[in-house]
C-alpha positions as CSV (number, residue, x, y, z in Angstrom):
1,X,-29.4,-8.2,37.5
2,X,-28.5,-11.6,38.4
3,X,-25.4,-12.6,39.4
4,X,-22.9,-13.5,36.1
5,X,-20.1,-15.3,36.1
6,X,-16.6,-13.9,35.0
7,X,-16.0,-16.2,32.5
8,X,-19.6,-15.5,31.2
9,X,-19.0,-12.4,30.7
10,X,-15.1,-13.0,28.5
11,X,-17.8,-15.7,25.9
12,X,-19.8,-12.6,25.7
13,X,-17.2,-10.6,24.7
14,X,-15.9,-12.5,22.4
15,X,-19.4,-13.1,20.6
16,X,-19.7,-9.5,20.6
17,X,-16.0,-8.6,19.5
18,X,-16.4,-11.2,16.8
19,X,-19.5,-10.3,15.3
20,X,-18.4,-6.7,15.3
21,X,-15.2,-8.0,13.1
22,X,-17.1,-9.9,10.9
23,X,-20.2,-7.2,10.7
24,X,-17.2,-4.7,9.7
25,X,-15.6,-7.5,7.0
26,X,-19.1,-8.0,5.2
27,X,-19.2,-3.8,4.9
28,X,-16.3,-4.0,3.2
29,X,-17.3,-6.7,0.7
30,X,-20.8,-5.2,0.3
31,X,-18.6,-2.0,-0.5
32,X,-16.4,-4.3,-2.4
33,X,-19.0,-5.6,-4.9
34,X,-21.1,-2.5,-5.5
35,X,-23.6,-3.3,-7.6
36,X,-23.0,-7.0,-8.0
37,X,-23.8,-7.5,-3.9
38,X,-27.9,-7.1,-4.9
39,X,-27.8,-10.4,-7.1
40,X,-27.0,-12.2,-3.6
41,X,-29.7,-13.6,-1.8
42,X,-31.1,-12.3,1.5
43,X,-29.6,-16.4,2.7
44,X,-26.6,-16.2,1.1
45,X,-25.7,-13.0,3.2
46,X,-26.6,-14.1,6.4
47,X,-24.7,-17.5,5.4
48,X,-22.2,-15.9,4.3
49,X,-21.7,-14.3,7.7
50,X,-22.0,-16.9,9.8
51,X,-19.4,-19.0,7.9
52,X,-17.6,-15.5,8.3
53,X,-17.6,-15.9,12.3
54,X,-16.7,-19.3,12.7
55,X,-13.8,-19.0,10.4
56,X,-12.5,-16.1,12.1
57,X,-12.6,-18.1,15.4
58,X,-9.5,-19.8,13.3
59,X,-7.9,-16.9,12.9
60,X,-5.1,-15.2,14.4
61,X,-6.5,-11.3,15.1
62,X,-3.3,-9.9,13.1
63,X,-3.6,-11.9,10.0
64,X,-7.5,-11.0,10.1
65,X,-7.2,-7.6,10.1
66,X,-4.6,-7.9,7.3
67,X,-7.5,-9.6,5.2
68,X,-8.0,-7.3,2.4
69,X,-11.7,-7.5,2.4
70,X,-12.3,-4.5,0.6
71,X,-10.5,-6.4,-2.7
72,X,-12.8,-8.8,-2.6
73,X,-14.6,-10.0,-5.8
74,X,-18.3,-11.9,-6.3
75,X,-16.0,-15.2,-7.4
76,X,-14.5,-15.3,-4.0
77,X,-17.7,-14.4,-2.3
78,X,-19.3,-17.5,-4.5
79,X,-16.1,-20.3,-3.2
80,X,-16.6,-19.2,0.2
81,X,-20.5,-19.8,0.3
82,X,-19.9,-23.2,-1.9
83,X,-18.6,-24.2,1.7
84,X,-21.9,-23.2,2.9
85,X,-24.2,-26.2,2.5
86,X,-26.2,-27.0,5.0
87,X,-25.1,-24.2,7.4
88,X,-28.1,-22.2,9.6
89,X,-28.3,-21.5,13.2
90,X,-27.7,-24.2,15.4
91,X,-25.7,-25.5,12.5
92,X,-22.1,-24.8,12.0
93,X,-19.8,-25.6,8.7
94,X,-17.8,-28.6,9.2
95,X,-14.2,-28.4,10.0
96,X,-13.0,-29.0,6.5
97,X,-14.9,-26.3,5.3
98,X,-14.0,-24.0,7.9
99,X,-10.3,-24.4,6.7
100,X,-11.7,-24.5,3.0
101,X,-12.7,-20.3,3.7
102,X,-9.6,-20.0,5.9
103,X,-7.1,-20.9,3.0
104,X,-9.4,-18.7,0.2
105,X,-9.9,-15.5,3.0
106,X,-5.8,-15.9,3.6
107,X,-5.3,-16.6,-0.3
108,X,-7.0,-12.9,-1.3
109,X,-4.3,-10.8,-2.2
């Protein structure tokens, strides 16, 4: 195995510890929607998580896991892919909308 940095291995950590929060936070919105999570596309989902991760990066841990997911309904899930546009991997939403899906994931109540 070849040699690996320690701050190599804290990034990977963090991509792993953040994609398992946001893996667990589009559960509960699949869970969420029932029924209603089928009439989103197979891009919307994936979209929908990546704008997930970066916004978490904005996040404080504590008022994440105080997100109430689980409440969330298909209008919410449609404002925060409206911020969506032209995201896709290599291409992340821009800061606006990043703070766009902050102040609607903060705003569920």
């Amino acid at each position: 195995m070849p040699d690996v940095s320690q701050a190599e291995i804290g990034r990977r950590m963090y991509h792993i510890h953040r994609e398992k929060r946001v893996e667990h936070a589009v559960t509960l919105i699949r869970e969420s929607l029932g029924p209603e999570w089928r009439a989103l596309k197979e891009e919307e989902i994936l979209i929908l998580g990546h704008v997930l991760q970066c916004t978490w990066n904005t996040i404080d841990q504590k008022r994440w896991e105080a997100i109430p997911f689980g409440k969330m309904h298909m209008d919410t899930v449609r404002k925060i892919l409206s911020w969506g546009g032209d995201v896709g991997p290599g291409h992340n939403p821009s800061p606006e909308a990043v703070a766009g899906i902050k102040a609607i994931l903060l705003g569920i109540s």
